[in-house]
C-alpha positions in Angstrom: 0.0 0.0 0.0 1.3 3.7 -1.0 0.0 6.9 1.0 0.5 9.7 -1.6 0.7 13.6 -0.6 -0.2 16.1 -3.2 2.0 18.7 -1.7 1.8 22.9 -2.6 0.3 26.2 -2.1 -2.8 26.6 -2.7 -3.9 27.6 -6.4 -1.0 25.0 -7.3 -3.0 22.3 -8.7 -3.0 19.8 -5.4 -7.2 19.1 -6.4 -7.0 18.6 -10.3 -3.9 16.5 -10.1 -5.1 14.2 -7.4 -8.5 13.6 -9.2 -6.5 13.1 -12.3 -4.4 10.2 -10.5 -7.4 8.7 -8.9 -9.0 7.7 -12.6 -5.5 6.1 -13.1 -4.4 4.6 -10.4 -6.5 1.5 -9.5 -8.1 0.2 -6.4 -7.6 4.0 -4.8 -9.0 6.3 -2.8 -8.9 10.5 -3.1 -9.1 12.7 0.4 -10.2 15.8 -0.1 -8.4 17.7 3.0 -10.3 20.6 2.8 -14.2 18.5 3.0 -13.5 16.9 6.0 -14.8 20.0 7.9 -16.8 23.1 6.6 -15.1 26.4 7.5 -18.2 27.6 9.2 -18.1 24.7 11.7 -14.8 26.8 13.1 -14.1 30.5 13.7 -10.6 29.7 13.6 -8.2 29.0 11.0 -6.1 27.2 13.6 -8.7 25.5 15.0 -10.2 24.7 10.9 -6.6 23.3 10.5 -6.5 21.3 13.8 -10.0 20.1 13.0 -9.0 19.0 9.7 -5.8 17.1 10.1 -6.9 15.0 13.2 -9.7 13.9 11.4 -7.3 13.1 8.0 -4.6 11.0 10.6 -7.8 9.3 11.9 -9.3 8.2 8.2 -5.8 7.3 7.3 -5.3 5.1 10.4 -8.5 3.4 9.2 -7.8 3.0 5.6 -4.3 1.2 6.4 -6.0 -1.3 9.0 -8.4 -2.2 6.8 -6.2 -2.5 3.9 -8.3 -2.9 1.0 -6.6 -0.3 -1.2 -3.3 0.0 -3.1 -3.3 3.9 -3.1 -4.6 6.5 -0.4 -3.5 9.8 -2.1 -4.3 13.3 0.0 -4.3 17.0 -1.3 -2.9 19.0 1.9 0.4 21.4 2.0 2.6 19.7 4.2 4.5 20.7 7.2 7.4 19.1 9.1 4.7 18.5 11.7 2.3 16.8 9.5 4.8 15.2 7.8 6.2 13.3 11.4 2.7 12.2 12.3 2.1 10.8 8.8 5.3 9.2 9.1 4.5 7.9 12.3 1.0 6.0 11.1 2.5 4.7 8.0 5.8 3.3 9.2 6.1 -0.6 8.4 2.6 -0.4 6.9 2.6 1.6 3.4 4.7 3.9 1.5 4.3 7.7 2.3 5.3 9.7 -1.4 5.3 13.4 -1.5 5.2 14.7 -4.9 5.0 18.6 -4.4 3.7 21.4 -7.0 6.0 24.3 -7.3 4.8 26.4 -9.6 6.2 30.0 -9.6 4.5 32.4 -7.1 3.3 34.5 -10.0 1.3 31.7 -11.4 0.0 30.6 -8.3 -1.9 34.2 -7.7 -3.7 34.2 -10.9 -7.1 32.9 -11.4 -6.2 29.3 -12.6 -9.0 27.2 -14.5 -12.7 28.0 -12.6 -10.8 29.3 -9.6 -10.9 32.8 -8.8 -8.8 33.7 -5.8 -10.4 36.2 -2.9 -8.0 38.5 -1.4 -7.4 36.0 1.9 -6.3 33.6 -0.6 -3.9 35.5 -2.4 -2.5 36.7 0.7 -2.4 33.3 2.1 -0.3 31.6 -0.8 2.4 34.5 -0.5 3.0 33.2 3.6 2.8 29.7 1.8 5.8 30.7 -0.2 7.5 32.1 2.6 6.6 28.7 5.0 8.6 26.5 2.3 5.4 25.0 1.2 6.6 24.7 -2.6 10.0 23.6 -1.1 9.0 20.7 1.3 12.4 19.4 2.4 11.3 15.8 2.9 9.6 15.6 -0.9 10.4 12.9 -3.0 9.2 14.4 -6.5 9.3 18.0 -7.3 7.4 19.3 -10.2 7.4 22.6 -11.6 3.8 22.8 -12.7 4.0 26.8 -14.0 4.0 25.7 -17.6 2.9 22.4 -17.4 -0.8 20.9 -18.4 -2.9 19.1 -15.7 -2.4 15.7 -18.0 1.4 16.1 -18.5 1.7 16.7 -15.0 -0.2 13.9 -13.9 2.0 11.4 -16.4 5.4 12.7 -14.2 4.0 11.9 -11.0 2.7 8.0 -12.5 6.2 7.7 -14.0 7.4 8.6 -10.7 5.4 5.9 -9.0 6.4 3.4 -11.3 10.1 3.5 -11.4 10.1 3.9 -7.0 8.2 0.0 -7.2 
């Protein structure tokens, strides 16, 4: 069994690329980070975060028990702190990949596709930038997404995958 991180900012393709690898990858599963609360359930943005990540380490937990997939694959920039806890439920039990987006900042804080970016999101992916998000230290594929299409990303990231069998 793999657990697969779609790492980045947001804006940097995390959603598209995941759903892309779910139609390709069989017998896998897609966790949409950012549905496993609503943001009016918390005032907080810590608290959304909190909310959001205990709930993802619980799910995963789950999904490796009961190991009836090959692939969990997650959208959700990733921390140091994320990345540890992750670590710690997947060790002996399934592969933990991080493939990270990094396109330029530039790209990242223009409307992309449907998405049109409010002003707390622009402001948001500039701290992203700044946190290392596009820069993950512990990533195992980087991919420079700024001029790339949604399909010619998503055929890096399964050549990836196959060669590190």
């Amino acid at each position: 069994m793999r657990v697969i991180n779609i790492n980045g900012p947001i804006n940097s393709g995390k959603s598209t690329i995941s759903k892309l690898l779910l139609e390709r990858l069989p017998n896998s599963i897609f966790i949409e980070c950012d549905e496993l609360t609503t943001d009016e359930a918390f005032l907080s943005f810590t608290d959304r975060i909190s909310a959001r990540l205990h709930k993802l380490y619980t799910l995963l937990e789950q999904l490796i028990t009961e190991a009836q997939l090959e692939t969990i694959i997650f959208a959700y920039p990733m921390y140091l702190e994320t990345f540890d806890k992750i670590s710690t439920i997947t060790v002996g039990r399934a592969d933990f990949v991080i493939i990270t987006l990094s396109p330029s900042l530039e790209s990242c804080m223009t409307n992309r596709g449907t998405r049109e970016l409010d002003e707390w999101e622009q402001h948001r992916i500039q701290e992203m930038y700044k946190e290392g998000v596009a820069e993950f230290e512990k990533t195992d594929l980087f991919i420079d997404n700024t001029e790339k299409t949604s399909g010619q990303t998503v055929e890096i990231v399964l050549e990836y995958l196959k060669k590190k069998k």
